[in-house]
C-alpha positions in Angstrom: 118.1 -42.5 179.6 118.0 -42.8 183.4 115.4 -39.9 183.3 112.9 -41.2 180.6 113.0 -44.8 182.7 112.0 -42.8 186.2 109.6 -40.8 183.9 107.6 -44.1 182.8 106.6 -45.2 186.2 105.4 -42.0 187.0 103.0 -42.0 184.3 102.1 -45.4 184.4 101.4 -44.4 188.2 98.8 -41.2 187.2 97.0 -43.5 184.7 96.7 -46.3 187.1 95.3 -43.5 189.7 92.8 -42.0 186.8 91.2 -45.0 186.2 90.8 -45.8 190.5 88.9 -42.6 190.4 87.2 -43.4 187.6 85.9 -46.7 188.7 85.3 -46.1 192.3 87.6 -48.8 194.3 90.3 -49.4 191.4 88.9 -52.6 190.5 88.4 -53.0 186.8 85.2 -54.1 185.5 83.6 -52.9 188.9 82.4 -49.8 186.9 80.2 -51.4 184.5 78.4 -53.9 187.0 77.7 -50.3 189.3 76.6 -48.6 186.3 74.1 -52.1 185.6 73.2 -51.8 189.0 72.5 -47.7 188.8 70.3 -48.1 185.5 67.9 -50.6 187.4 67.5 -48.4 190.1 66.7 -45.9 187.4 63.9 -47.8 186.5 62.5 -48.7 190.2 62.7 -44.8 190.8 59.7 -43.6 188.6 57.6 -46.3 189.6 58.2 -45.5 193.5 57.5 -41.9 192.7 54.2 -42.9 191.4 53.6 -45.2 194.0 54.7 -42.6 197.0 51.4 -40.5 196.9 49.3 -43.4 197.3 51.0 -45.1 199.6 50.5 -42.0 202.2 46.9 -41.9 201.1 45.9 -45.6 201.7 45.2 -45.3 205.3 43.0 -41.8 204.9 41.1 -43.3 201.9 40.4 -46.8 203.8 39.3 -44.5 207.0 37.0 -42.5 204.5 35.7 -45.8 202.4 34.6 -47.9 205.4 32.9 -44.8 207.3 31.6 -42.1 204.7 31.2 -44.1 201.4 30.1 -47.5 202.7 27.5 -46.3 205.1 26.0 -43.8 202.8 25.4 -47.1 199.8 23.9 -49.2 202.7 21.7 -45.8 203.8 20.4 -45.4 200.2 20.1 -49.0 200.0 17.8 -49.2 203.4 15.4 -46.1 202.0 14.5 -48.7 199.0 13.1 -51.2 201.5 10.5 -51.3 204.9 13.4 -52.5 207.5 12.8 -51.4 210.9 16.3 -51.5 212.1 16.3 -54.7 214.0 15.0 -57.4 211.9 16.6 -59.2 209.7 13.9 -59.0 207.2 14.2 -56.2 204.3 11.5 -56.0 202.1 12.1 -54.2 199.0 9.3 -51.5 198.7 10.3 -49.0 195.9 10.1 -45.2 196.3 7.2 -45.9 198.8 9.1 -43.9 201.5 9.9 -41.0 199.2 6.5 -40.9 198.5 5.3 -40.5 202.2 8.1 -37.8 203.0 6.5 -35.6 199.9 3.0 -35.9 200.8 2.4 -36.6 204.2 2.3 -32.9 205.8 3.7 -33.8 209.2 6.3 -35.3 207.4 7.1 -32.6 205.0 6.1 -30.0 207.4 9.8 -30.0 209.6 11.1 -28.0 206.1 9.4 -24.6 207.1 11.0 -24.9 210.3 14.6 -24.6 208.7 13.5 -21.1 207.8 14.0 -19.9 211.1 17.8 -21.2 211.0 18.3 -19.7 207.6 17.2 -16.4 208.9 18.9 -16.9 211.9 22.3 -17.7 209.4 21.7 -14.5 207.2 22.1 -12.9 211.3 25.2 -14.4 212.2 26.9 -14.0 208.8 26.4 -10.7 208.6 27.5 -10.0 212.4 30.5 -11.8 212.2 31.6 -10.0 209.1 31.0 -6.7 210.8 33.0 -7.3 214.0 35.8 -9.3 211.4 36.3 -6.3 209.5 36.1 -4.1 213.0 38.4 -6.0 214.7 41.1 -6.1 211.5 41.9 -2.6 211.7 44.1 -1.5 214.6 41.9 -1.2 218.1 42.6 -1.5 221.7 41.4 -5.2 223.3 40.7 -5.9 219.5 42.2 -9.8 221.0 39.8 -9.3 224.0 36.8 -9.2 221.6 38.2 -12.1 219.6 38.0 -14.2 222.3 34.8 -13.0 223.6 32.9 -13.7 219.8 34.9 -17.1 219.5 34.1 -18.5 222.7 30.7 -19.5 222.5 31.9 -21.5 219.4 34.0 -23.7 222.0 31.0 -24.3 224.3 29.5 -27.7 224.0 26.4 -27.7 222.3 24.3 -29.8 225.0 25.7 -27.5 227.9 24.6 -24.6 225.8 21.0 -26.3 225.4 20.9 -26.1 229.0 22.2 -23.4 229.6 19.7 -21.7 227.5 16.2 -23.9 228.7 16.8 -22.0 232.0 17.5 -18.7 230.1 14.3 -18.8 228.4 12.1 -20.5 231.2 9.6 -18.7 232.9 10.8 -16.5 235.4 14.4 -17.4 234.0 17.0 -15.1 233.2 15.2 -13.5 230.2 12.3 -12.5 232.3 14.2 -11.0 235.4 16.5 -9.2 232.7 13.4 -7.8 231.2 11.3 -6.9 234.4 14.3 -4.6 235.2 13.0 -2.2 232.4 9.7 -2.8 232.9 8.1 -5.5 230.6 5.7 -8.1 231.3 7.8 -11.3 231.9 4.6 -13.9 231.9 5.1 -15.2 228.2 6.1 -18.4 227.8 9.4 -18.1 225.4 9.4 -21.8 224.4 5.5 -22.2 224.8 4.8 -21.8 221.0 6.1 -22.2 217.6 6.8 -19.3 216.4 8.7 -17.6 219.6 10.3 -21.0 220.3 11.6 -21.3 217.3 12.5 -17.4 217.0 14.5 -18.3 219.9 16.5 -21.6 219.1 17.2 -19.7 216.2 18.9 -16.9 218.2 20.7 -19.1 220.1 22.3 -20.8 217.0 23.3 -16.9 216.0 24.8 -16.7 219.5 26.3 -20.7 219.2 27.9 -20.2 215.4 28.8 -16.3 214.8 32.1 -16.9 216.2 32.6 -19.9 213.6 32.1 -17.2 210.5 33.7 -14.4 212.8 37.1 -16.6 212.7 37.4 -17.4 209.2 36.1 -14.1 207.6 39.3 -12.6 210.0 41.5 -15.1 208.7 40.4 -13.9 205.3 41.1 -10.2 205.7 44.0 -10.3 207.6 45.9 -12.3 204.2 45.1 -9.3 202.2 48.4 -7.1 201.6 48.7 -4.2 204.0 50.3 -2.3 201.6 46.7 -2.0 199.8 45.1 -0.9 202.7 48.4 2.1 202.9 47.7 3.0 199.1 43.7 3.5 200.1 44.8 5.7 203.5 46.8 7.6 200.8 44.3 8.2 198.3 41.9 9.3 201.4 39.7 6.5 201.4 37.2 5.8 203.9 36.5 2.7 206.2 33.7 1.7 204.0 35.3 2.3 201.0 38.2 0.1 202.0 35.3 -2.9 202.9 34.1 -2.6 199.9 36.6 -2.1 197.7 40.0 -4.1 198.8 37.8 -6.8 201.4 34.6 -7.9 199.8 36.4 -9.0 196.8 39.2 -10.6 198.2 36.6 -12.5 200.7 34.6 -13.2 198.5 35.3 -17.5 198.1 35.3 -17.2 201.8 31.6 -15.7 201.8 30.0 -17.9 200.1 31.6 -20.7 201.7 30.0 -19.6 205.0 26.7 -19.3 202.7 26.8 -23.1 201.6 27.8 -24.1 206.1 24.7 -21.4 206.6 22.1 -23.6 204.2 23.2 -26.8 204.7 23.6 -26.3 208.9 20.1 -24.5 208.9 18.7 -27.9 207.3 20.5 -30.2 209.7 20.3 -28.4 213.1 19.6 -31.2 215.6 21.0 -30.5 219.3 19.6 -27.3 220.4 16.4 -28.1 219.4 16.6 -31.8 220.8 17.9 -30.3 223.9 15.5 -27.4 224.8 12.4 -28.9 223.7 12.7 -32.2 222.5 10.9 -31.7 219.0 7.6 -30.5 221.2 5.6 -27.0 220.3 5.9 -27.3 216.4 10.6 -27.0 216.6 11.1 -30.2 215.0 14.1 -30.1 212.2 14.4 -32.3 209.9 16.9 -34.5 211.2 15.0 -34.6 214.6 12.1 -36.3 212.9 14.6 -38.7 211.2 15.8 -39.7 214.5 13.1 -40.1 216.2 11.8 -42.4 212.8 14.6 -44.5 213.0 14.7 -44.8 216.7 11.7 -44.3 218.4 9.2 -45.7 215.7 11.2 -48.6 214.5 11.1 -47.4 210.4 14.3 -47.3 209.8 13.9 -47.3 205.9 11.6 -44.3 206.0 14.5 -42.3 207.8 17.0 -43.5 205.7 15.1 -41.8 202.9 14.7 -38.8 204.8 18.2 -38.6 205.1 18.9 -39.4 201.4 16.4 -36.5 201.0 18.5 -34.2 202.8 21.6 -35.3 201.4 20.2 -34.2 197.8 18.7 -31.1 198.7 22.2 -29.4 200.2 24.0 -31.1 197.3 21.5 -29.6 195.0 21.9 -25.9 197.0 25.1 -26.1 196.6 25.4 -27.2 192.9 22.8 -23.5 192.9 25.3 -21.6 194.9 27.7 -22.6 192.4 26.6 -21.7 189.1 25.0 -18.1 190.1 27.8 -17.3 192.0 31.3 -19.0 191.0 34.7 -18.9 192.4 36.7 -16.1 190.9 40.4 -15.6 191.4 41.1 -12.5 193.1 44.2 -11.1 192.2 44.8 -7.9 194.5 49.0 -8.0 194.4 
């Protein structure tokens, strides 16, 4: 009898204990007014999940609203009217200033210009691609030569204009480099518009190859190296390694540097502006927009300029696009 008394408490002691651990502190009822507690914060957690992406991309889309979005409405909204960019006066003239950039010649003219920079593009893309797959493959100084094709890229592009109107000057450095072997050195480089603009061009292949050179390398050096070991095995050649493992694992990266090659050949502006101002037939497109806005007071017939250039890369690239799509490369 004495044992089954002792043996009650200590029962009644283990259930008391269960039921603390079950409801946290001991308490009873305190489980129920937790677990009231637990299913509303079930119901706030969804709604911050949803909420969470937004919330870390309210500053970025405010920064890109007020200075990409809200410029380009009021830039499309001054090409409709005849505002000069200091009155307060806007009257509302149609597709007038469209009208003038397609027919007046000196207006539309600037265009044939860009094919110098487009040529100059075709250059530099296909340099930096060369050295890029060159300087993949293990050399000695192959980080020298980085640096050296990168750097210009790092170069401001007004000291570069500079630099370059007393390279091309007469009697610059161009000419004493050239009298060493012999040539004449009396031509005047930037004197007309076809060698002025044959050498802005080259100095935007100088300026930009190191641009392409650095993401082509990044390309190629995320391919597998075990590829390029199962090509050495099967006796394959530099050039068939190029064009069979890197050309079509590049290939997205390629015509990226295409669409930066169009749409940067139609909006050069500071090397030109620089070495020559706009003078001797080098005026770009956006050079004559600047100087429409600024210098001539017609702010709406820039403004349609730019909506005009705007539309033209957006239209290149919606080109790009279709004839040559992105395809998923799957190498592994």
């Amino acid at each position: 009898m004495t044992e089954m008394t002792h043996a009650a408490p200590a029962k009644t002691r283990r259930a008391a204990a269960g039921r603390r651990a079950q409801t946290g502190d001991g308490r009873p009822g305190r489980g129920r007014r937790g677990g009231s507690g637990g299913n509303g914060g079930d119901r706030r957690g969804p709604l911050l999940r949803r909420l969470t992406p937004w919330l870390y991309l309210a500053v970025p889309l405010a920064l890109l609203i007020t200075f990409t979005y809200v410029p380009v409405a009021n830039m499309i909204y001054f090409s409709f009217t005849d505002w000069d960019g200091v009155s307060p006066d806007r009257n509302f003239t149609g597709v007038d200033n469209y009208r003038q950039i397609f027919t007046r010649p000196e207006l539309f003219r600037v265009f044939f210009v860009s094919f110098y920079y487009l040529a100059a593009s075709v250059v530099q893309i296909v340099i930096a691609l060369y050295f890029a797959t060159i300087l993949s493959f293990d050399l000695r100084f192959r980080n020298l030569f980085k640096g050296i094709l990168f750097f210009p890229y790092l170069i401001n592009g007004v000291a570069i204009g500079f630099v370059f109107l007393y390279f091309f000057q007469d009697g610059g450095t161009l000419d004493s480099v050239l009298s060493w072997f012999g040539a004449e050195t009396d031509r005047a480089w930037l004197g007309d518009p076809t060698s002025a603009n044959t050498s802005l061009a080259g100095v935007s292949v100088w300026r930009f190859t190191g641009l392409n050179f650095v993401l082509f390398l990044g390309a190629i050096q995320s391919i597998p190296g075990e590829l390029y070991e199962a090509a050495q095995l099967d006796g394959a050649s530099r050039w068939q390694q190029f064009r069979h493992i890197i050309a079509p694992s590049i290939r997205p990266v390629i015509g990226l540097s295409v669409i930066l090659a169009i749409s940067g050949s139609l909006a050069v502006f500071e090397i030109p502006y620089i070495m020559t101002g706009g003078a001797t037939g080098t005026s770009t497109f956006v050079i004559q927009t600047v100087k429409l806005a600024f210098q001539f007071n017609k702010t709406g017939l820039a403004s349609a300029a730019a909506v005009v250039l705007l539309l033209i890369i957006l239209l290149i690239t919606w080109i790009q696009r279709r004839l040559v799509p992105d395809e998923k490369v799957d190498l592994v």
